[in-house]
C-alpha positions in Angstrom: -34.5 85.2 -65.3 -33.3 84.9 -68.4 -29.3 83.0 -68.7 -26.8 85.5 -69.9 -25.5 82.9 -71.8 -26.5 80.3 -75.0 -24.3 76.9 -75.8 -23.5 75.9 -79.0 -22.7 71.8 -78.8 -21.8 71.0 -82.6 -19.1 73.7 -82.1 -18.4 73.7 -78.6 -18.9 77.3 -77.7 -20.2 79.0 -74.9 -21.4 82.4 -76.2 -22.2 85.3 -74.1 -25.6 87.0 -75.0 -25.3 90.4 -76.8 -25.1 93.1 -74.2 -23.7 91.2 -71.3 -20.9 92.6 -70.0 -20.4 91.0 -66.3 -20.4 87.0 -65.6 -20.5 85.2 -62.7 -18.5 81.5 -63.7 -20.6 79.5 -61.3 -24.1 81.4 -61.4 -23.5 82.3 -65.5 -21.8 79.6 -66.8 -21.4 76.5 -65.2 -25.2 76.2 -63.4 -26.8 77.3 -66.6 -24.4 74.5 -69.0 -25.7 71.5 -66.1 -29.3 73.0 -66.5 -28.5 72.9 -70.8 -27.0 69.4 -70.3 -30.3 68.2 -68.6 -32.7 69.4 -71.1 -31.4 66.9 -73.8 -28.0 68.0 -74.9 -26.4 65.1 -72.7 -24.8 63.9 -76.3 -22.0 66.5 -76.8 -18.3 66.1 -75.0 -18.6 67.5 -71.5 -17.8 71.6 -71.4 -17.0 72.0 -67.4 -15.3 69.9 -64.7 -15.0 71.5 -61.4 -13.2 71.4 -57.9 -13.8 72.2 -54.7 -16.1 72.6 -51.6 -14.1 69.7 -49.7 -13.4 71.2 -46.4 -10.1 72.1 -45.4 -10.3 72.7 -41.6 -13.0 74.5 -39.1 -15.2 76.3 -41.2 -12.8 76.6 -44.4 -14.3 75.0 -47.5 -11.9 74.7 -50.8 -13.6 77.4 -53.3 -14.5 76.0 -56.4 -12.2 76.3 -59.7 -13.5 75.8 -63.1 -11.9 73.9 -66.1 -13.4 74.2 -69.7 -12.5 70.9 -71.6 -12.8 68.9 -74.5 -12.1 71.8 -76.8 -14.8 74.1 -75.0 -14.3 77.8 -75.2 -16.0 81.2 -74.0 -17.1 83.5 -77.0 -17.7 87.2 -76.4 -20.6 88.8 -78.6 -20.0 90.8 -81.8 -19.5 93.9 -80.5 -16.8 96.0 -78.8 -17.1 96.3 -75.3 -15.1 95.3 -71.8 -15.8 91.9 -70.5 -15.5 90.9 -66.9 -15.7 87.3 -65.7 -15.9 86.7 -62.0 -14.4 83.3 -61.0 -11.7 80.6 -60.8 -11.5 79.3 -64.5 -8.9 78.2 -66.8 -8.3 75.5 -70.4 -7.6 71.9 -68.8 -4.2 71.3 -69.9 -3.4 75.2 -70.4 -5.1 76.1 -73.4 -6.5 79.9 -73.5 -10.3 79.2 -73.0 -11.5 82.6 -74.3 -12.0 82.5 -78.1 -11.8 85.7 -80.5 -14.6 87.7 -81.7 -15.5 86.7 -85.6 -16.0 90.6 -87.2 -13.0 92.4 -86.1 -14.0 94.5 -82.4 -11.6 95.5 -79.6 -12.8 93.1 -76.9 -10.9 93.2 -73.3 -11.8 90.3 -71.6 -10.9 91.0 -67.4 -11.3 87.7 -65.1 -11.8 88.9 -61.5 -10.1 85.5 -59.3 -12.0 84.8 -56.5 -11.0 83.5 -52.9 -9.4 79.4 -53.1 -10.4 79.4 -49.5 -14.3 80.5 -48.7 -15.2 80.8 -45.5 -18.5 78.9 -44.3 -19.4 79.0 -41.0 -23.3 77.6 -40.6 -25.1 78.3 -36.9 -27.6 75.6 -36.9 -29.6 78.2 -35.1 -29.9 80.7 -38.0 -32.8 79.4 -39.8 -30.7 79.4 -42.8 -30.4 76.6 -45.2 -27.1 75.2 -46.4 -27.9 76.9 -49.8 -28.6 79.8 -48.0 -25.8 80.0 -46.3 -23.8 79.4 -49.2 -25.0 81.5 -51.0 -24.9 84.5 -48.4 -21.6 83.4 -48.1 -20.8 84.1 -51.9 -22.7 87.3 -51.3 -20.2 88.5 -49.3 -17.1 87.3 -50.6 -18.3 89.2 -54.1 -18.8 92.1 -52.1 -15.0 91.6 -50.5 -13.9 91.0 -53.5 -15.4 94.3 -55.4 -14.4 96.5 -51.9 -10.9 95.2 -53.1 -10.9 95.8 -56.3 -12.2 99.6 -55.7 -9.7 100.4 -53.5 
């Protein structure tokens, strides 16, 4: 599957791909920018820092926040559209993480907050792997999360 997102280090941009109208922080952004990172760009100032997963108490796990650093920002595509990012995510020290479009489109950005507190609750018995859990866990804490939004 190809990322729904490219990374420009020189000018520390994160550019959504022409066309992509729906992101995922974690799955979209962040997994594909440690991926990038790995494949030889380990020389430019680090985009992402994140928190979260510590447990809190039985079964609770802090959900995971995203900070973009270092001067990083999110670029929508040339085009005018609706753009909806799914996640905790915010500029370290406050700045507005999103940058402006170059030509001049209508772009309305929507970020869709997630759950600080996901619920994780593994039976040893499933068959499941951590991963799997976790992940069936996001699953359904997108699927909350989009029942809410509908209503």
């Amino acid at each position: 599957m190809a990322d729904l997102v490219s990374f420009d280090g020189p000018n520390k941009l994160i550019i959504v791909n022409d066309g992509e109208n729906a992101l995922n922080f974690d799955a979209d952004i962040y997994s594909p920018w440690k991926r990038w990172v790995t494949e030889g760009n380990d020389g430019y100032l680090q985009a992402i820092r994140v928190v979260g997963g510590d447990p809190t108490i039985s079964g609770n796990y802090l959900g995971s926040t995203f900070f973009l650093m270092n001067g990083w920002m999110i670029k929508p595509y040339e085009a005018n559209h609706e753009l909806t990012i799914t996640g905790n995510f915010y500029g370290e020290g406050g700045y507005n993480p999103l940058q402006s479009t170059i030509g001049n489109y209508n772009v309305l950005v929507t970020r869709s907050v997630t759950n600080i507190i996901d619920l994780i609750s593994i039976n040893t018995g499933s068959g499941l792997t951590t991963e799997q859990a976790l992940e069936l866990t996001r699953i359904l804490n997108n699927t909350n999360l989009i029942k809410a939004i509908s209503l």
